[in-house]
C-alpha positions as protocol buffer text, in pm:
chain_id: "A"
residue {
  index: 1
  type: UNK
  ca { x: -2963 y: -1564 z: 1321 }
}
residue {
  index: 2
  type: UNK
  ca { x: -3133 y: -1832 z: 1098 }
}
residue {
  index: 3
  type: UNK
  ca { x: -2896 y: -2038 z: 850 }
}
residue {
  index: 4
  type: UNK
  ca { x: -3004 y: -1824 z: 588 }
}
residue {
  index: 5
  type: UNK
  ca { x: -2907 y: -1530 z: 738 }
}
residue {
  index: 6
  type: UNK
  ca { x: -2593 y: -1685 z: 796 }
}
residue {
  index: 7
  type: UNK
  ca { x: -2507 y: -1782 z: 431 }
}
residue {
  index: 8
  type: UNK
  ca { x: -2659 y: -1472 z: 297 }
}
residue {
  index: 9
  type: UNK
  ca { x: -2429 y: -1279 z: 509 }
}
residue {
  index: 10
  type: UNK
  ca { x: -2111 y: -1539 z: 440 }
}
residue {
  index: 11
  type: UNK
  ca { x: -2199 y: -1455 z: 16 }
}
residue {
  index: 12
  type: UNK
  ca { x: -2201 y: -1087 z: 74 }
}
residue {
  index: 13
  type: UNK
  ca { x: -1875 y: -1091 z: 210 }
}
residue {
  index: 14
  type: UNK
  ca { x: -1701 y: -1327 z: -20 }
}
residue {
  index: 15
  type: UNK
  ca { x: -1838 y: -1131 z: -308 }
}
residue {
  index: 16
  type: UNK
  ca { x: -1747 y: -804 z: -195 }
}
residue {
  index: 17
  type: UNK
  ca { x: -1395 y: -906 z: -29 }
}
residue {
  index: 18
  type: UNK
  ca { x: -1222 y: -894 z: -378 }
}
residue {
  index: 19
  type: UNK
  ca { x: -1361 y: -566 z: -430 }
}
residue {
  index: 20
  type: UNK
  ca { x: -1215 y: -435 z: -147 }
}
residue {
  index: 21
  type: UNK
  ca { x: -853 y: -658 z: -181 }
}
residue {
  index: 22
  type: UNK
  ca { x: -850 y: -598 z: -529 }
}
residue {
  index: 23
  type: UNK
  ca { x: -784 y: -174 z: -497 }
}
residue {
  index: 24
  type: UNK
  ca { x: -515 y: -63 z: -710 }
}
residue {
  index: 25
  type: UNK
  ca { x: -216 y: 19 z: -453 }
}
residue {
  index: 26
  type: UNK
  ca { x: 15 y: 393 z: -521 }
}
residue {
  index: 27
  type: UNK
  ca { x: 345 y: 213 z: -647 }
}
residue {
  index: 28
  type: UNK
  ca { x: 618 y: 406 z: -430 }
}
residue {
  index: 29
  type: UNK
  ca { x: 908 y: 509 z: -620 }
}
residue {
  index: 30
  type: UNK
  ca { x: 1213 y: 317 z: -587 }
}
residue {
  index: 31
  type: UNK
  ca { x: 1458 y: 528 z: -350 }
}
residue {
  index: 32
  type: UNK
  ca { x: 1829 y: 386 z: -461 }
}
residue {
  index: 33
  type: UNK
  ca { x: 2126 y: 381 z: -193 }
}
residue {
  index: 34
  type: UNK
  ca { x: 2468 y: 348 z: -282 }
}
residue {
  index: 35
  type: UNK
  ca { x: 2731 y: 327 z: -6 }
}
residue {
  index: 36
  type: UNK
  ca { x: 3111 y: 330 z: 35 }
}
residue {
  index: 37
  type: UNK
  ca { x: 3270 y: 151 z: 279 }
}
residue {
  index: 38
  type: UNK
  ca { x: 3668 y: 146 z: 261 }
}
residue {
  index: 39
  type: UNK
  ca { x: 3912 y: 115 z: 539 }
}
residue {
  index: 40
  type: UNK
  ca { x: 4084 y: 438 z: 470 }
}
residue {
  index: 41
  type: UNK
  ca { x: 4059 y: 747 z: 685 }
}
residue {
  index: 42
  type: UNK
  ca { x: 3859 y: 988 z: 540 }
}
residue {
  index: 43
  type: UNK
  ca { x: 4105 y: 1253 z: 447 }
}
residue {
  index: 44
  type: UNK
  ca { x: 4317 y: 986 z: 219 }
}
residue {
  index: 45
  type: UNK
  ca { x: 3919 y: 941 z: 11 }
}
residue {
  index: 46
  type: UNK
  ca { x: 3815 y: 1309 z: 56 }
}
residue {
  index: 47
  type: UNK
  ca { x: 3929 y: 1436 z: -355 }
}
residue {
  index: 48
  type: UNK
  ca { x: 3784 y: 1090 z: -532 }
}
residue {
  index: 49
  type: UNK
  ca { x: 3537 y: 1093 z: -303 }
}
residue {
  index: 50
  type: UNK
  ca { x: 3428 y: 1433 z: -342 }
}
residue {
  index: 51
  type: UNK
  ca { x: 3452 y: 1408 z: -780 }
}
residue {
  index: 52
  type: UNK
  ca { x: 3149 y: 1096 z: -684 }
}
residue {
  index: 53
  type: UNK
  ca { x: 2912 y: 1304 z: -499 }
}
residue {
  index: 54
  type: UNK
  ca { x: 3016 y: 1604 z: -810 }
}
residue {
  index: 55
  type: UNK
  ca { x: 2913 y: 1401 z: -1077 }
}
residue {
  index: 56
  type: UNK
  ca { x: 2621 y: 1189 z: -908 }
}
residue {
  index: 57
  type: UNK
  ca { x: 2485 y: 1565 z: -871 }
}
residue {
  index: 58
  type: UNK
  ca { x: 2507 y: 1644 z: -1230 }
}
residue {
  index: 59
  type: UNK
  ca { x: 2327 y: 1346 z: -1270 }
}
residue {
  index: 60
  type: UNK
  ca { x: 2019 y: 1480 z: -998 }
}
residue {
  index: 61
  type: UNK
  ca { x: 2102 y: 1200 z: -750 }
}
């Protein structure tokens, strides 16, 4: 491989690299977590606890 062959090879890939870098990415949709952490057994959090998970339901969570 000459030097020309070299640099003509070096330009083709700079020029198509941000082609290729530059392809829209699928944005994921955001997945939201919510936790509860309390230092009660469950049974004493069961009715509150219960009325969450109801209404985060209504609300297609």
């Amino acid at each position: 491989m000459n030097r020309r062959d070299a640099l003509h090879a070096l330009l083709v890939t700079l020029v198509a690299a941000p082609a290729t870098l530059a392809a829209p990415a699928y944005a994921q949709k955001r997945v939201w977590r919510i936790v509860s952490l309390t230092g009660n057994a469950e049974k004493t959090v069961a009715e509150p606890l219960e009325g969450f998970r109801k209404e985060m339901k209504a609300l297609r969570y």
